[in-house]
PASEMI-358757 format. One record per residue (C-alpha): x, y, z. Coordinates in steps of 0.02 Angstrom, whole numbers, padded with zeros to 5 digits, always signed. Layout:
<pts>
XYZ
...
</pts>
This chain:
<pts>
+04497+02726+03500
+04340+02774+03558
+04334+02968+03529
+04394+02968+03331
+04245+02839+03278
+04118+02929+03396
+04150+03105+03299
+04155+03040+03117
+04010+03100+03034
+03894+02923+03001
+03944+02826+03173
+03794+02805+03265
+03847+02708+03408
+04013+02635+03476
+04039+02528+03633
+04199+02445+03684
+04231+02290+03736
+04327+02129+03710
+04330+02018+03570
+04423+01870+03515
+04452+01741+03661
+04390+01599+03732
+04301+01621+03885
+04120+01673+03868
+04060+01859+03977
+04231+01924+03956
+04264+02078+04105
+04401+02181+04149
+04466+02100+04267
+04488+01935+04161
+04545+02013+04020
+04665+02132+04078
+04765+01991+04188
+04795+01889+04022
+04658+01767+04063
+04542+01735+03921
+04639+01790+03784
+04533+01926+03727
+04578+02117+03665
+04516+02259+03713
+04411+02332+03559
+04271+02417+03489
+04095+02386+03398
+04042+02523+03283
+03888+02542+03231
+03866+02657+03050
+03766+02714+02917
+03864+02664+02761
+03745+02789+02646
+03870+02911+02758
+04038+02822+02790
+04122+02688+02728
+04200+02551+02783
+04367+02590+02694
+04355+02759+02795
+04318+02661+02966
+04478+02575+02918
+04568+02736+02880
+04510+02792+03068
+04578+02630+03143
+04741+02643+03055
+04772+02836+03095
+04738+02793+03266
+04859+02625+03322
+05024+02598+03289
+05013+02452+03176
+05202+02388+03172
+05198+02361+03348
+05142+02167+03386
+05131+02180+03570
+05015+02297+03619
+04984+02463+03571
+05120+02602+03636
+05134+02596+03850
+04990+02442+03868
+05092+02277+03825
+05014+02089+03818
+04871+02018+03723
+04739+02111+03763
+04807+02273+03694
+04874+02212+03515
+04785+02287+03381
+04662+02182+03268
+04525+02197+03140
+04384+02078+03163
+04305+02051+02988
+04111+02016+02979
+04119+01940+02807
+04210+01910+02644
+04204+02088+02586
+04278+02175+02761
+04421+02036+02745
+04474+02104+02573
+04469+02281+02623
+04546+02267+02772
+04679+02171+02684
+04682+02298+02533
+04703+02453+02670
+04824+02347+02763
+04936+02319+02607
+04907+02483+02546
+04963+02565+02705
+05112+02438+02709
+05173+02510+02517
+05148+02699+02584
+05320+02749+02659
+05276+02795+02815
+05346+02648+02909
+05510+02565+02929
+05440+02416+03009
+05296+02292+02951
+05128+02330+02978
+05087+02172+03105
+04912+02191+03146
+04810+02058+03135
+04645+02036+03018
+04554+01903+03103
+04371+01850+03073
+04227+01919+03185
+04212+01837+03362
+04083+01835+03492
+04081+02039+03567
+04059+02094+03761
+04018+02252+03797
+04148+02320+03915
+04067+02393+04103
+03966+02534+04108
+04139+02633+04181
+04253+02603+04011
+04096+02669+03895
+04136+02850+03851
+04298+02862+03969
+04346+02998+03886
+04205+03090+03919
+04179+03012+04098
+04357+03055+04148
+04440+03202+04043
+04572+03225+04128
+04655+03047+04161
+04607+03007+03971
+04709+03178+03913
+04851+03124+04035
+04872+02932+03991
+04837+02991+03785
+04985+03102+03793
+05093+02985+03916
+05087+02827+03824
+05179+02907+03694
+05002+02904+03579
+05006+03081+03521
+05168+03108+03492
+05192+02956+03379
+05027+03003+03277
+05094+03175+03259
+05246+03104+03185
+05161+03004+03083
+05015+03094+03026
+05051+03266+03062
+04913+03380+03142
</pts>
């Protein structure tokens, strides 16, 4: 998710981490064996005189596969199903105006599952998940294409 928000013009800043469970200094290691009942995610940081959030929402949604409840494409379980964290009343009713809007389009046989859930405590993932991407190009490419990712957004979305 990562590389989409960090080359649309008015991110400043993005850092994943984990959001939404129960145990406080959420890692890795926690969180990816089921244990605190946090997702993976990401905090972006934007200049909204340059993007909006209705176009951070279109980002997010032409990145997941949002009829898919558990998980997102190869990664199954908790930790990978996809959410929106809403800071305040406004974000809620966007995110549930793109949610319904992308629901009405056509483009899925299924029902768009993904959550919209209200803003949680955020932990920066370790210093090794910032920027994978860029940190490890070729195990990123590999994994993107192997989970199925790019093919389905393709299919979806086209080029």
């Amino acid at each position: 998710m990562q590389p989409p928000f960090d080359t649309a013009k008015g991110v400043s800043k993005t850092v994943v981490g984990y959001t939404g469970g129960s145990k406080e200094n959420a890692n890795y290691e926690l969180v990816s064996a089921h244990k605190t009942k946090h997702r993976e995610s990401i905090e972006v940081t934007y200049d909204p005189a340059q993007i909006s959030y209705d176009q951070l929402l279109d980002i997010f949604w032409h990145n997941i596969k949002p009829t898919q409840a558990d998980g997102q494409f190869a990664d199954i379980g908790l930790s990978y199903q996809a959410a929106i964290y809403y800071a305040d009343d406004a974000e809620k009713k966007a995110a549930e105006a793109s949610k319904d809007k992308l629901g009405k389009s056509g483009k899925f046989d299924q029902p768009i599952v993904t959550e919209i859930l209200p803003q949680m405590p955020f932990y920066p993932a370790e210093d090794y998940h910032q920027k994978y991407y860029l940190k490890n190009p070729e195990a990123f490419e590999a994994y993107h294409i192997g989970s199925g990712r790019v093919g389905y957004l393709q299919g979806i979305w086209g080029k």
